[in-house]
N, C-alpha and C positions, 0 to 999 in steps of 0.2 A: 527771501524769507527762509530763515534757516528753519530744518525740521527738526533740531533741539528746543526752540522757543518754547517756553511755559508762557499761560495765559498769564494778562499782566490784571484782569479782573478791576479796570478802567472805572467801570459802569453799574449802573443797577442791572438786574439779575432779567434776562431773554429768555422769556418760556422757547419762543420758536426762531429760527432764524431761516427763510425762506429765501431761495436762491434760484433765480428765471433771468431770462434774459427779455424776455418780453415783458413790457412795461403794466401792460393789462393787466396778463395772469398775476405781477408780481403785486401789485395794487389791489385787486380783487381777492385773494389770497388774503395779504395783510391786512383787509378790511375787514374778510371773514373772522380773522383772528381774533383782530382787536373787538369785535362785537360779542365774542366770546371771554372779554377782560384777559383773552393774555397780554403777555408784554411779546413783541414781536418787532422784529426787524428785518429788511426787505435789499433784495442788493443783487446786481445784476451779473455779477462776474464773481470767478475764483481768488481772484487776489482779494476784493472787498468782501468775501464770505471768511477770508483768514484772516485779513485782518480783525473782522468783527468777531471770529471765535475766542484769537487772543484776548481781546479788549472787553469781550461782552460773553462771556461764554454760554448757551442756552441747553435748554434741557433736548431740543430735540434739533436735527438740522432736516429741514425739507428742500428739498435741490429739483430742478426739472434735471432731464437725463442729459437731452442737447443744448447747449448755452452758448454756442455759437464761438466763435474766434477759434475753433477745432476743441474748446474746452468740454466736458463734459461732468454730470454729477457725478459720475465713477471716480472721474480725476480728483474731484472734491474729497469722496467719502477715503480714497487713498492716501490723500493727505492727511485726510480727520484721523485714519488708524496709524499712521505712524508718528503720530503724536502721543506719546506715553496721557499725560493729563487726558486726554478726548476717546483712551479705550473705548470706553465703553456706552459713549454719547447716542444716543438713541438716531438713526436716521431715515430716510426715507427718500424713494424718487417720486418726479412726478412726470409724469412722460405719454407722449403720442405715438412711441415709437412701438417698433413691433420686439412682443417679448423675446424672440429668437437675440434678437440686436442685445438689447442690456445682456441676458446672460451671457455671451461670448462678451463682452464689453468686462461685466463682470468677472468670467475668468481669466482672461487678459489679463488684470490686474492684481489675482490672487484673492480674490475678495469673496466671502461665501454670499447667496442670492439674498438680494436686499425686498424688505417690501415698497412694492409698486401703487402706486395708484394712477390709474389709465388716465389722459384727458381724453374726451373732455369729461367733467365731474361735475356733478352738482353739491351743492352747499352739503345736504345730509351723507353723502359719498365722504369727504373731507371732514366732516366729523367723525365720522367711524373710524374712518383712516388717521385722525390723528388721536383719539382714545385707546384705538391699537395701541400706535406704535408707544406713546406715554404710561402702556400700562404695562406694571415690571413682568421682564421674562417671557415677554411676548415678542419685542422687537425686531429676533430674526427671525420669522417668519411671513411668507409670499403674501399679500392681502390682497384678495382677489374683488372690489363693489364695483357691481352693476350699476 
């Protein structure tokens, strides 16, 4: 996938596009979404998170940190920024991992600190976490729910 592509805007309009590699969270997730009337789409790897940004582009991108095959949401959110059209696409991790980890992960990548939300999370955790990150001029900032 070349990192000049512009979105080809495929589809109707993805509030969230959640990206896990376990089938659970990815499912449980999506069901929290859609119980909240977004529109939402669920996808277990990197290549089917690009492709669906192209195709279906959403307002926010939710990624776990580790996604297995050596992929990670960092690798994700790196691709989303060097894409001119997805500057400024709102993101988020979801992650079990220890905060030490994502931030070196993060500056590896050149990437300033993204908001986290911890697993494991309950339903109202993921609501706050995603009113955050949806609300303008908020986004880069650490979210820290208990």
């Amino acid at each position: 996938m070349s990192v000049g592509m512009m979105p080809l805007h495929l589809g109707p309009k993805v509030d969230v596009l959640v990206v896990d590699d376990n089938p659970f969270m990815r499912a449980a997730v999506a069901r929290i979404l859609q119980r909240q009337r977004r529109q939402c789409v669920a996808v277990a790897t990197v290549d089917e998170a690009k492709m669906t940004l192209l195709n279906h582009p959403p307002s926010l991108v939710l990624t776990d940190f580790a996604l297995g095959n050596a992929e990670t949401g960092v690798d994700l959110v790196r691709w989303i920024r060097s894409q001119p059209a997805f500057q400024h696409l709102a993101c988020g991790l979801m992650s079990g991992s220890a905060r030490g980890e994502i931030e070196t992960a993060l500056r590896a990548a050149g990437l300033p600190t993204l908001p986290v939300l911890e697993k494991p999370f309950g339903l109202s955790d993921l609501e706050l976490f995603l009113a955050t990150l949806l609300a303008p001029a908020r986004n880069t900032n650490r979210i820290h729910v208990s």
